[in-house]
N, C-alpha and C positions, 0 to 999 in steps of 0.2 A: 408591398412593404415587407413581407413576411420573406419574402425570394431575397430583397437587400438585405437584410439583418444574416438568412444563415448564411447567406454568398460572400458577407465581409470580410475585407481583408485587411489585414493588422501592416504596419508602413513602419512600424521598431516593435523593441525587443521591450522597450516601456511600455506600450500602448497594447503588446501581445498579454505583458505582464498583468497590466490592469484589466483587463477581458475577464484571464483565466481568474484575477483574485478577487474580481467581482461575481463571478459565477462561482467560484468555492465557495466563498459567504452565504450563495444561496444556497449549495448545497449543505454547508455547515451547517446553517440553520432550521434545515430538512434532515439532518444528521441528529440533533439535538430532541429536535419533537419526535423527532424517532426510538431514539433512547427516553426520551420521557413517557412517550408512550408504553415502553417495554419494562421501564423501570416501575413505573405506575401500576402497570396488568400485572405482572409478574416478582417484582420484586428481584433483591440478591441473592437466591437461592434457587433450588434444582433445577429449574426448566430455561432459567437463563443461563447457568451454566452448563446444559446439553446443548441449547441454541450457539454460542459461543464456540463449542467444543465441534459441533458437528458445521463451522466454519473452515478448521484447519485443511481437509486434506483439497475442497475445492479449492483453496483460497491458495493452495501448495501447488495446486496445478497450474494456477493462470499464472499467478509471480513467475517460477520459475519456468516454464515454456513460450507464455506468450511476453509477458511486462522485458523478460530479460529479452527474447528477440526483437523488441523494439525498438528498446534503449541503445543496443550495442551495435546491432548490425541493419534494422531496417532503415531508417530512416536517413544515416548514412550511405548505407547503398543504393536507396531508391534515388538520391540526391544525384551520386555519380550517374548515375543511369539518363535521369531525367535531363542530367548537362549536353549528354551527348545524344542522344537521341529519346523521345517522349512514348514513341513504341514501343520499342524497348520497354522504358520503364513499365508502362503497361502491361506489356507481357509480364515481367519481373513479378509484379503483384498478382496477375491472374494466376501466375503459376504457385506464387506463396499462398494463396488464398487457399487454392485444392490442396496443397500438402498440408498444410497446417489444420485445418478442419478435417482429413482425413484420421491426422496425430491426432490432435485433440480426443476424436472418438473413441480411437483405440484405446488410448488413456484411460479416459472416462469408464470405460469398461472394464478394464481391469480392476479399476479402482472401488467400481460399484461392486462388482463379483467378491473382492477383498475386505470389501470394508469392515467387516465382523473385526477381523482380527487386527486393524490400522485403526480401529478407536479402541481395541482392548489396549495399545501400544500408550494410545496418544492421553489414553485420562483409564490409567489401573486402580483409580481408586475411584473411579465409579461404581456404583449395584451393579447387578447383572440388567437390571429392569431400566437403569439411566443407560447403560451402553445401549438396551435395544433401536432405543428411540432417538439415541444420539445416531445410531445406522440407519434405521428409517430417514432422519433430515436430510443426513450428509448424503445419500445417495439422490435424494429431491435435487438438492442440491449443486450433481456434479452437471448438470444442465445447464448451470451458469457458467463454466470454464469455455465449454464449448460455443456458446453466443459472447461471452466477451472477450474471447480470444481473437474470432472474427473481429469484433467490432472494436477491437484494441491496435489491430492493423490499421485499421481503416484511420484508425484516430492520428496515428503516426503518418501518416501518409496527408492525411487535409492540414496536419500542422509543417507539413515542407511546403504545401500552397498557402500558409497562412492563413488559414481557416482556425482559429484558434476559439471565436464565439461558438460555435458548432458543438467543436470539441467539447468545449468546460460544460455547454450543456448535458453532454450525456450525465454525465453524474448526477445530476439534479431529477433526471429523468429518472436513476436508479434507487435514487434514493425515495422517490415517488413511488416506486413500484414495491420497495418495502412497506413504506406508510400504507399503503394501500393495502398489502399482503396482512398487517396487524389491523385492519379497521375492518376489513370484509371477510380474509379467508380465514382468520384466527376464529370468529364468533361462530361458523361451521365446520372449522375444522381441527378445531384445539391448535396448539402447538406445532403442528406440519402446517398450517397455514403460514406459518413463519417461513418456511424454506420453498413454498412455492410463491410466497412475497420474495423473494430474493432470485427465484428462475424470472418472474416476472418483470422484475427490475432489469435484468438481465437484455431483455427480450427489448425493452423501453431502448436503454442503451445503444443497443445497434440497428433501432428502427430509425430514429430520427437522424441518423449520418447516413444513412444510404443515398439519399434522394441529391446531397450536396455531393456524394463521393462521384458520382456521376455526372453533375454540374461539370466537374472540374475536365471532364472528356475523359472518363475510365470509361475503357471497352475492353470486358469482358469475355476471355480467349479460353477454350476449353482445354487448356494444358493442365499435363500433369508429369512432371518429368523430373525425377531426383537428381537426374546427374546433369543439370542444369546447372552451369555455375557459379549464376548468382545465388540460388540456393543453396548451393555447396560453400559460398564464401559466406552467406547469412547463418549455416549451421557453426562453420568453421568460430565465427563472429560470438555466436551465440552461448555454444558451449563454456566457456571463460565465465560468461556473462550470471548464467544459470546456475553455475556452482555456485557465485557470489550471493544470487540470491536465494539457493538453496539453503546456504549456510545462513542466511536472516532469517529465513523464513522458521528456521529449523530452531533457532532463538524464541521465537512462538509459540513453537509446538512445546520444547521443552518448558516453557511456562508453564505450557496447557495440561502438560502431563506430573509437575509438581505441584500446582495448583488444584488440582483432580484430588490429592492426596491431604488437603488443607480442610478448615469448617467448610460446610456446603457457602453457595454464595460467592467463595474466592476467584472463580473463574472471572463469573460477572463482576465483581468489583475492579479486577485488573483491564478488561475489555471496556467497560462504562468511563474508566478512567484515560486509556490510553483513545479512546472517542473524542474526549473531551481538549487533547493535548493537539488531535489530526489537523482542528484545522488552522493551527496556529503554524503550524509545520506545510501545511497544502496553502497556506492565503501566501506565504512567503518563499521557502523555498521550493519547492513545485512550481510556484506559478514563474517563480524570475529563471531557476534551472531549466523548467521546461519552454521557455518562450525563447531563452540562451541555444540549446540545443541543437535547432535545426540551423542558426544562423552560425554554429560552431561549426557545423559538419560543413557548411555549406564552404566557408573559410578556410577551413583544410583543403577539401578538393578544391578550391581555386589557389592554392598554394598561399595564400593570406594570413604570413604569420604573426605582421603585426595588427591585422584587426582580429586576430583568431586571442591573441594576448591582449589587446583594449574589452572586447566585449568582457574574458575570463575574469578579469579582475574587476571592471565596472561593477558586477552581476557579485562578486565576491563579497565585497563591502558591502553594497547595498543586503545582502542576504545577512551578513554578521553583526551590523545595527539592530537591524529591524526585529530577528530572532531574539536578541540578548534583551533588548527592550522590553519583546511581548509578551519573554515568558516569563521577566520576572515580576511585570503585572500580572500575570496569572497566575503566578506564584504567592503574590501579597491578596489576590482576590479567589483564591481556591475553593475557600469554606464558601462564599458566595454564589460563585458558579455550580459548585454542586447544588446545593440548594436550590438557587433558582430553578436548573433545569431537571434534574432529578427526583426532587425531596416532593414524590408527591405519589398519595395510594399508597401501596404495600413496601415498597422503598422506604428504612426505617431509618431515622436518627444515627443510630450506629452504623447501617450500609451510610448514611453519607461520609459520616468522620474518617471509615475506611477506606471510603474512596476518595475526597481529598487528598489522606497520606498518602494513597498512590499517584495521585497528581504531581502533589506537589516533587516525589523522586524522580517523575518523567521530565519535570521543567529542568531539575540539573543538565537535564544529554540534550535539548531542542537545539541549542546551537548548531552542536556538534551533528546530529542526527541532519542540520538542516545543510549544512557545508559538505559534508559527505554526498547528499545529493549532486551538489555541483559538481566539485570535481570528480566524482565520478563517470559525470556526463561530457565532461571534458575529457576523459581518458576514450571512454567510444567515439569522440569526435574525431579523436584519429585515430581510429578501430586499436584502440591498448584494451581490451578485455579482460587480460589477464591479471594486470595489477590490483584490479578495484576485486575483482575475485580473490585476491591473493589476501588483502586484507582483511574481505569479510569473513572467510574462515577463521583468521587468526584473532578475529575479533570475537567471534560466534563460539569458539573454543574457551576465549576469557569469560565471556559470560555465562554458559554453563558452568563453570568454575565455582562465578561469584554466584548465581543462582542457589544453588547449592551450601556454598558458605554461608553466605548471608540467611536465608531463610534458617539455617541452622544455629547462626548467631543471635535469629530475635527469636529461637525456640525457647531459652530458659534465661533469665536474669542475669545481664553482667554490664559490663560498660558500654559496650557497642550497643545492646537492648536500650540502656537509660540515655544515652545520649539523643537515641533519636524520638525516643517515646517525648523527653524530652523540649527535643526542639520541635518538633510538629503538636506535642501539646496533646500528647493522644495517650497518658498514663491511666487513663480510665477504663481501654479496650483492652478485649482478650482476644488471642488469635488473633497476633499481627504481623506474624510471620510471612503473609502474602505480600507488606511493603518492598520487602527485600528482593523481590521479580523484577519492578521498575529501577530499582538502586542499581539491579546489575546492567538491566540493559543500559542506562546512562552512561555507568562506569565502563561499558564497552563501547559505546558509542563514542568519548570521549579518544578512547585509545586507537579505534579503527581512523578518526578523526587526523590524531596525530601521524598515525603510519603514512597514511596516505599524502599527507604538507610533505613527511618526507622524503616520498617515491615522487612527487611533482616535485619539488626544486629539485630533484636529481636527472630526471628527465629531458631527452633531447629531444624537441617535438621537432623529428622527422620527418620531412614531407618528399 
């Protein structure tokens, strides 16, 4: 029974959909007790905001090296490969597998060696004594880039065989592997049990797809050859890809590093909040974008350009209902949701009021946050990398901008402070400067949102 469930194979792009957003849910929900647990032990102050902070620079690696070589170029190319010959493609992955675990390492290493001075960058307004221990986690830490890097390949590759059950499990597993890391290794290990719940997690994630990745007849070739190239068209691919999400990722960081500078607590208020927003954004666009994708790519190399334009736009609407709908219930049930899942233990009455108002600034961008996933994925379908990079810089630019602004706007008393104090109803708080991180990222997601309906209706999808 257990061989039929991970061996399943999805027969549309709905049935792939409902997989993935029934498996989000349960990761959501392991998401939530997750954060209630942490919100409960620790509270919105110091050690959640070191926990959070010594997130960015692993979390910098995987996005940009491995999430962007999947999206842009692996799974599209494994696709061409597997049309025409199955060895091939085989080979193709053997070979990506040693390079990119080689990279990874290297990475990792430097990053470990560096890390002093990449958390003095990433959060200057920590002590000296919050940096230490923010370097201690994050180098726990970079153990995770390197097992979900692998096991991020692999996930791309069983979702061109329609192995999509598999897949949505690993999340669930890693988020198990956090729960676990705060229930066993915190009570022995303080605080660094955190970050080896998260190598852990890690570890879960690319256990449980090995066994199915081999199902599917992967045989395993001892290559290792740069100038291979498929590998040279997956860098080619990728590069484009990786600045795009260099520049989001870098939208984060610059939270992480003005937020550092805020009352203690702001980190974690802005990370508890944008947790809260993930999976209303992962049950919908992710799950319909990512089940879209492989049968996008698939459409292109068969020259299929009017099922390659029936699926884009089915997958379009459907994502732009269902967004607009979910978040503006979560938007009218805000105060609610923090409460339930947070407001309990050392998590106080005011951390939740603040995290609400962060909530509720994230719900403005979900649409938009959620449609940029698509057609994004639509531009790697026919290896366009460059566009969807082209806008997240220009997007990533505007939100530092409003970052900035804004946080400086609800520093002292004027119309733009009372309107919003105002409408969210939160004239009681001080230091509420940290709203304005989510405002911006909205207000840019909005705009990367529009560039990009742009660059697509001007677009000749050339085959």
């Amino acid at each position: 029974m257990f061989r039929r469930i991970f061996n399943l194979q999805t027969k549309n792009i709905n049935s792939a959909a409902f997989i993935l957003a029934g498996a989000f849910l349960i990761s959501a929900l392991l998401g939530f007790i997750r954060d209630r647990l942490l919100a409960g032990k620790f509270g919105a102050g110091d050690e959640l905001d070191i926990y959070y902070a010594a997130f960015e620079i692993p979390d910098f690696l995987t996005m940009v090296l491995m999430t962007g070589a999947i999206s842009a170029a692996i799974i599209p190319l494994f696709s061409q490969y597997l049309i025409s010959s199955k060895d091939k493609a085989w080979q193709y992955l053997s070979n990506l597998l040693n390079l990119f675990l080689f990279i990874l390492i290297i990475a990792s290493l430097v990053l470990f060696i560096f890390a002093p001075q990449l958390i003095s960058l990433i959060a200057p307004g920590f002590s000296a004594e919050k940096k230490v221990l923010t370097t201690l986690l994050t180098r726990i830490m970079l153990l995770s880039p390197i097992i979900l890097g692998m096991s991020n390949i692999i996930s791309g590759i069983l979702r061109v065989f329609r192995r999509f059950l598999i897949t949505s499990l690993a999340p669930i597993m890693y988020n198990l592997g956090i729960i676990f890391g705060i229930l066993f290794f915190v009570p022995y290990m303080g605080i660094k049990g955190l970050a080896w719940g998260v190598a852990f997690g890690a570890l879960l994630h690319f256990l449980i797809q090995i066994p199915v990745l081999f199902k599917t007849g992967f045989k395993y070739e001892k290559i290792f050859n740069f100038s291979e190239p498929g590998f040279k068209k997956t860098i080619k691919l990728t590069i484009p890809r990786s600045i795009g999400l260099a520049a989001t990722q870098i939208n984060l960081v610059v939270v992480t590093i003005i937020a550092s500078t805020l009352s203690a607590g702001s980190i974690a208020v802005f990370n508890l909040a944008e947790n809260l927003s993930r999976p209303l954004l992962t049950l919908v666009a992710i799950s319909f974008s990512t089940a879209a994708f492989p049968s996008l790519s698939l459409s292109f190399a068969k020259k299929q350009k009017e099922k390659f334009n029936d699926i884009f736009f089915s997958v379009f609407y459907k994502i732009l209902f269902l967004s607009l709908f979910l978040s503006i219930l979560l938007f009218i049930f805000k105060e609610e949701v923090v409460n339930i899942i947070l407001r309990v233990g050392k998590f106080s009455l005011l951390d939740a009021q603040l995290t609400s108002a962060c909530l509720a600034m994230i719900c403005f961008g979900i649409f938009a946050q959620s449609l940029v996933l698509l057609i994004a994925k639509a531009f790697y379908a026919v290896q366009n990398t460059k566009i969807p990079a082209f806008a997240s810089v220009i997007a990533t630019l505007i939100n530092v901008f409003l970052c900035f602004y804004f946080v400086h706007l609800l520093s002292f008393n004027n119309s733009f402070q009372q309107f919003w104090t105002s409408f969210l109803n939160i004239q009681n708080l001080e230091n509420i400067q940290v709203i304005g991180l989510p405002l911006a990222l909205s207000f840019s997601a909005i705009f990367q949102l529009a560039l990009l309906l742009i660059f697509s209706t001007r677009l000749k999808w050339k085959q």
